[in-house]
N, C-alpha and C positions, 0 to 999 in steps of 0.2 A: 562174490566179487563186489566190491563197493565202488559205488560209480561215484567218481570225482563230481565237486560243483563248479559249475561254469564260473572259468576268475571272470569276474567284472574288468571292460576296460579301462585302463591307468588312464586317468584325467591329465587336462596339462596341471601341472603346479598353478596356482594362485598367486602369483606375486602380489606381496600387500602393496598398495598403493604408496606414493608418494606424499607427505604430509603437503597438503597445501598453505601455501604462505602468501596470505591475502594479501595485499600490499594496495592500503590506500593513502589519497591525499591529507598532509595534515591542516587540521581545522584552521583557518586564521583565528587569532585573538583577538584582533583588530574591527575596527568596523568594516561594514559593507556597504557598498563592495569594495573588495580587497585592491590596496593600490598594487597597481602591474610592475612588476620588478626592474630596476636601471640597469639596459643592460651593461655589461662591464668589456672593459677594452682588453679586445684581443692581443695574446702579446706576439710577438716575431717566433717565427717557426723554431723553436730550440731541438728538433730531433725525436722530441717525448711528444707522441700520439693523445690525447686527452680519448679516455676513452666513452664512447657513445653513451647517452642516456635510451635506456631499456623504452621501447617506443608503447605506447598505450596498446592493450586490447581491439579490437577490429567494431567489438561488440561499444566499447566505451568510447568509440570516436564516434561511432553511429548516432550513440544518445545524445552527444554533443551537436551534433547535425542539426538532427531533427529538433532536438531542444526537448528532450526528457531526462528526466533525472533519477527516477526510481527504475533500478532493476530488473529487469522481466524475469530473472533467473530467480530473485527474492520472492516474487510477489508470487510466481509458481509455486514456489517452497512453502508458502503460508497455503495455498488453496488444494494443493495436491498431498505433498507428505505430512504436513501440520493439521489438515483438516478433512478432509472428502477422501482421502484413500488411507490415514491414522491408521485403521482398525486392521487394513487387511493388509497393509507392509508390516504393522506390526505380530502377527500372526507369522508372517511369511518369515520375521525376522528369528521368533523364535525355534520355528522349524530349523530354519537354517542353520542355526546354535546347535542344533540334536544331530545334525549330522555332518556337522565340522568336523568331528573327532574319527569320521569313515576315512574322509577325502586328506586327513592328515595322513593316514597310515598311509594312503596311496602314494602320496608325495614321499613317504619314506622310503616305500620299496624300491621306487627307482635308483637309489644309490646301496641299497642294502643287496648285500648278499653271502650265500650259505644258509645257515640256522636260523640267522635274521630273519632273512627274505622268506623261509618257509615257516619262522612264525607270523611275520606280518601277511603272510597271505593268508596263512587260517583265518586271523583276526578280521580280517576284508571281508572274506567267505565269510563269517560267521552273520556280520553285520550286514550284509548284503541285503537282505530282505527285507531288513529293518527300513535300510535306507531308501530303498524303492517304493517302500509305501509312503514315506517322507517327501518323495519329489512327486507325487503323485500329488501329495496334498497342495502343495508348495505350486504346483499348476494348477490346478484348479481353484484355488485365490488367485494365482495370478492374472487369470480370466475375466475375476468379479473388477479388475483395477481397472477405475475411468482412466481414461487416458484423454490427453489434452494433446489440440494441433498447434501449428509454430506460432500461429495468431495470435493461440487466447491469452495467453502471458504476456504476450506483448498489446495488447490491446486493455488490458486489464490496468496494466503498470501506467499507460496514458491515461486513464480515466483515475487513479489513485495521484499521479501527478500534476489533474488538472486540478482536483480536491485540494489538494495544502496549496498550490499554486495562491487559488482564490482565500481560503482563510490568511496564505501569509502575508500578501495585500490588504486586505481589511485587519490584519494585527497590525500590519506598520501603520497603517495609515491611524489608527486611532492609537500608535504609540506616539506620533508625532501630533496629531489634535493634543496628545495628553502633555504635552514636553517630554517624555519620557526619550531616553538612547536606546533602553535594551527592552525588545520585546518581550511580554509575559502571559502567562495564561490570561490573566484578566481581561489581557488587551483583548483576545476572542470574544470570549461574550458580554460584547459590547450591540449596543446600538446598530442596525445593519445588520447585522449576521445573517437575521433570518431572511433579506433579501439576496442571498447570492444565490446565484442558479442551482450550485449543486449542494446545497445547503440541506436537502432531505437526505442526501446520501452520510449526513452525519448525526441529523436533529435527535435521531430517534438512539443512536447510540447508547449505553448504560455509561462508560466512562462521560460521554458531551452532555448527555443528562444530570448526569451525578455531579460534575464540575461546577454546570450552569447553578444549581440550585445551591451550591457551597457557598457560590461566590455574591448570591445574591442576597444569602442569609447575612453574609460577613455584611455587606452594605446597610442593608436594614439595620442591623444591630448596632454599624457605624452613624447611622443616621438616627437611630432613639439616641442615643450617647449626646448625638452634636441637641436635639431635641430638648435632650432634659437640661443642658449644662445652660444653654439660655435660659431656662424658664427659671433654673435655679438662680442664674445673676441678674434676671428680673427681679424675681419678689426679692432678693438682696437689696437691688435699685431703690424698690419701691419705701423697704423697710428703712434706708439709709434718710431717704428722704421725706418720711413722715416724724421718724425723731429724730431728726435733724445732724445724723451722723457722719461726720468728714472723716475724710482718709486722708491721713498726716500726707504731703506733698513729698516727692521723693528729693533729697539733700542734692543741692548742687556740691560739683567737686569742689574742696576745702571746705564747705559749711562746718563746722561743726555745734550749730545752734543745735538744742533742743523744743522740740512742742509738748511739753510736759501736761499742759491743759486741755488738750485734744485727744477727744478716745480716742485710740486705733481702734480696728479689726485687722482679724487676720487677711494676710495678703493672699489672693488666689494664685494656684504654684503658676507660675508662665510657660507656656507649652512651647514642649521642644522643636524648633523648626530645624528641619533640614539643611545645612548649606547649600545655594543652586550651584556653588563652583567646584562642590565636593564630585570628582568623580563616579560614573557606578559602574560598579566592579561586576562583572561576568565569572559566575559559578564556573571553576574546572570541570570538564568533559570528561566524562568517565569511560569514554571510547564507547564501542562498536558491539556486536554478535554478529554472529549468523542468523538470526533470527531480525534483529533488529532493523525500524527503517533511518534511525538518527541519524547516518552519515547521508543518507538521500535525501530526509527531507531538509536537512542543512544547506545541502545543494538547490537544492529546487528553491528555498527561500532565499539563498544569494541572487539564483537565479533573473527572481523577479526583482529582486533592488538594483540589479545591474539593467533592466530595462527601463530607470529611471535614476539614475548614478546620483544625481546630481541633487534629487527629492530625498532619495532613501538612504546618503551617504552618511549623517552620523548615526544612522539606526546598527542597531547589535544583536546579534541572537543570542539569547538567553538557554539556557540547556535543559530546563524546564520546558520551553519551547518545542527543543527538538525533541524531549522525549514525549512531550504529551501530542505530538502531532503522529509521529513514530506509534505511538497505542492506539490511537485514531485508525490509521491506516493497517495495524494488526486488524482490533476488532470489526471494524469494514469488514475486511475478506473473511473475518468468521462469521459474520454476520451472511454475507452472500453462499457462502459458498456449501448451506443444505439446501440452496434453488437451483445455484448453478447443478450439484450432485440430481436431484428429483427433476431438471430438464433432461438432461443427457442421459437420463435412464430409462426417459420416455420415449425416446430412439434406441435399435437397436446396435448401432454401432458403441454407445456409451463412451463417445468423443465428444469433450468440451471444447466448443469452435468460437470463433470471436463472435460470431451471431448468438450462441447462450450466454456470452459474458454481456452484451451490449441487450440482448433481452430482457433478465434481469435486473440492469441498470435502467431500462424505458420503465421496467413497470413500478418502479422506485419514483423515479422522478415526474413522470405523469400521473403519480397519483393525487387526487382532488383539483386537477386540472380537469379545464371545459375541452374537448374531444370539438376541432372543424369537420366536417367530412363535407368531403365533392368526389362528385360520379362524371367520368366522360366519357362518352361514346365513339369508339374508333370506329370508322369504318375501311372494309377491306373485304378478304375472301377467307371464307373458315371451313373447316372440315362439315360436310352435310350433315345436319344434325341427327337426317330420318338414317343415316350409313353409320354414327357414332352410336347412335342408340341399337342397331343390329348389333354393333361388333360387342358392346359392352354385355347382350344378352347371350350372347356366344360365349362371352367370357364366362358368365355366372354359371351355365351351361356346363361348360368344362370342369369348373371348380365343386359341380355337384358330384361330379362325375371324378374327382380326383387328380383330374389333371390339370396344368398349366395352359395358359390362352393367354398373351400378350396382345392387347391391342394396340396396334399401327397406325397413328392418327394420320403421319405422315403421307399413307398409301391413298387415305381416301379421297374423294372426289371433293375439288372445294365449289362453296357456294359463297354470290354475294352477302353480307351480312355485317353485324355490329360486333363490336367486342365492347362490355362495358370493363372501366378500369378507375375503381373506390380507389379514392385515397384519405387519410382520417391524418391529423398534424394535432399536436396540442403547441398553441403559438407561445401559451403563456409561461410551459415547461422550457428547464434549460439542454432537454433530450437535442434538439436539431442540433446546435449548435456543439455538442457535444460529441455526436455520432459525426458530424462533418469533420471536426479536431479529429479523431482517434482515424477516420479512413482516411486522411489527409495525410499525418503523421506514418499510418502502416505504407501507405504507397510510395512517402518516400523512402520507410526502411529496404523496401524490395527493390525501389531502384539504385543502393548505395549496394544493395548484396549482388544484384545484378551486375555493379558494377566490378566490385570485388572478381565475381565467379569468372570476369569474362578478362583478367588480368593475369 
């Protein structure tokens, strides 16, 4: 008698998702900030409803609030799927592929039947084993996946949009020292730079490296040029004027005298100047990804010329611009994010919380800063030291011994005494003022969601 194999239970079906259809603002061409639209006159009720404009996301009113402009959903997507857990979605992914072709049949059978149905069950049956070793594996990466709490992404996204925030201030402001309308790379590594606060979070970068050093090659190269062409119409000068050589006078209009007796030389060609009334033209925008941050950091640098309209209104953003601030803020979070991974692996939960993203960030920006430190003595009543010290040799006690011993500091007997309480500040880093932004900014997110939840 052959004993049947246990059918495996029929799964629900997988409805494939819905394709998402991103839908964002289109860029102005115009300067910024953008002039605010006339409204237009309402006409008399003719019957026909105008129908409603689709109202923003819950999430993009918030960023408006608060005043950020980068994503938390984006800037997760760079530090989680793109970087710190790559290897093991992507493992997970291909398992997944090996046993798509099981969970198909499954979905078949439920509408199959007769000869069908009892072929597609062998076929289930057959692969059954297969597939169980498959979710087997498929769980156990799932294990090794850091996981991040509601904080870190959104805490992350503040400190990436205080970042271009500060560089795109110091680009306008030295696009307008320069006369210039439209912001460019250039205008970055300018003069300053290496004074803004959060300026280590970029110095070190290979793109902000490799930039700086292009563009300072170009100048050098621009400056032996302007170097040699004087030194060349010097000894010109010089030689003009030892044999006594004139430059024919240029012809007033209708002359037609000639100076037949007068050497020429040849004329130097006249460099071409730019018209200052010629407009400049702003490079088309070659749109968006999924991956990319150009529509953000677009936003966040309208952002800051709109906090000064009236300074930064014939400034333009350049699409060079947005993409080399957008790489910036890529390579950032790859940059961070084998510390963020090697902090949160050093706990055992292997949760990245806005305290490992703003850790990271202190040890970045305090570094080769001078460390204040002050000590103060609280006083008060604290657990009896000579009862603290029992209970913890009780502890050790049990734990030789295999068991658990929880000490209850709470239970014991308090005594007069001190508590000392270090604190260490670097005044000269721009950490304070940053870690105040980013919990200033999360408290109001939680009070707009609070306000949301309670509606």
């Amino acid at each position: 008698m052959s004993t049947q194999a246990k059918k495996p239970v029929a799964r629900p079906a997988k409805k494939p998702a819905a394709p998402k259809t991103e839908v964002k603002p289109v860029e102005e061409a115009t300067s910024v900030p953008p002039v605010p639209p006339v409204a237009a006159e309402v006409p008399q009720a003719t019957g026909v409803v105008a129908p409603a404009e689709p109202a923003e996301p819950k999430r993009v009113q918030a960023n408006k609030i608060v005043g950020v402009s980068i994503a938390s959903a984006r800037t997760r997507r760079h530090l989680d799927k793109l970087n710190i857990n790559a290897v093991v979605d992507g493992q997970i992914a291909e398992l997944k592929a090996l046993a798509e072709p099981h969970y198909s049949l499954i979905d078949k059978l439920k509408t199959a039947e007769g000869d069908e149905a009892k072929t597609l069950q062998a076929e289930i049956d057959k692969s059954t084993p297969e597939v169980a070793v498959i979710e087997s594996k498929i769980a156990a990466l799932s294990r090794e996946r850091t996981r991040f709490s509601s904080e870190a992404a959104t805490a992350l996204s503040i400190v990436c949009n205080s970042l271009v925030s500060q560089l795109a201030q110091h680009t306008m402001d030295n696009a307008i020292a320069a006369k210039a309308k439209i912001i460019k790379v250039s205008h970055v590594h300018t003069e300053g730079v290496e004074k803004l606060s959060l300026y280590p979070l970029v110095s070190t970068l290979s793109l902000f490296v490799s930039t700086g050093d292009k563009l300072r090659k170009e100048f050098q190269d621009a400056y032996d040029e302007s170097e040699r062409n004087k030194l060349v119409k010097g000894l010109e000068k010089e030689f003009k004027a030892k044999y006594k050589i004139t430059t024919p006078k240029k012809k007033a209009e209708g002359d037609t005298t000639t100076n037949a007796a007068a050497p020429t030389t040849p004329a130097d060609p006249a460099p071409t100047v730019a018209s200052e009334s010629a407009p400049e033209v702003e490079p088309e925008d070659d749109g968006d990804s999924k991956t990319s941050f150009k529509f953000y950091v677009h936003q966040a640098c309208k952002a800051v010329a709109m906090k000064e309209p009236e300074k930064y209104k014939s400034i333009r953003i350049s699409t060079d611009i947005k993409d080399y601030f957008s790489d910036l803020v890529t390579e950032f979070i790859k940059r961070i994010a084998p510390l963020v991974a090697a902090t949160a692996n050093s706990v055992k939960t292997k949760t990245v919380s806005k305290d490992t993203i703003m850790r990271i960030i202190k040890n970045i920006l305090i570094d080769g800063h001078v460390p204040v430190e002050t000590v103060e003595l609280e006083e008060g009543k604290f657990p009896d030291p000579v009862k603290v010290k029992e209970e913890n040799a009780k502890k050790d006690a049990e734990k030789a011994a295999g068991r658990k011993y929880k000490v209850n500091l709470e239970s014991l007997p308090k005594v007069n005494g001190y508590n000392a309480k270090r604190t260490v500040t670097y005044p000269t880093s721009g950490y304070a003022a940053l870690e105040s932004e980013v919990d200033e900014k999360l408290s109001l997110y939680h009070k707009l969601e609070a306000e949301d939840a309670s509606q």
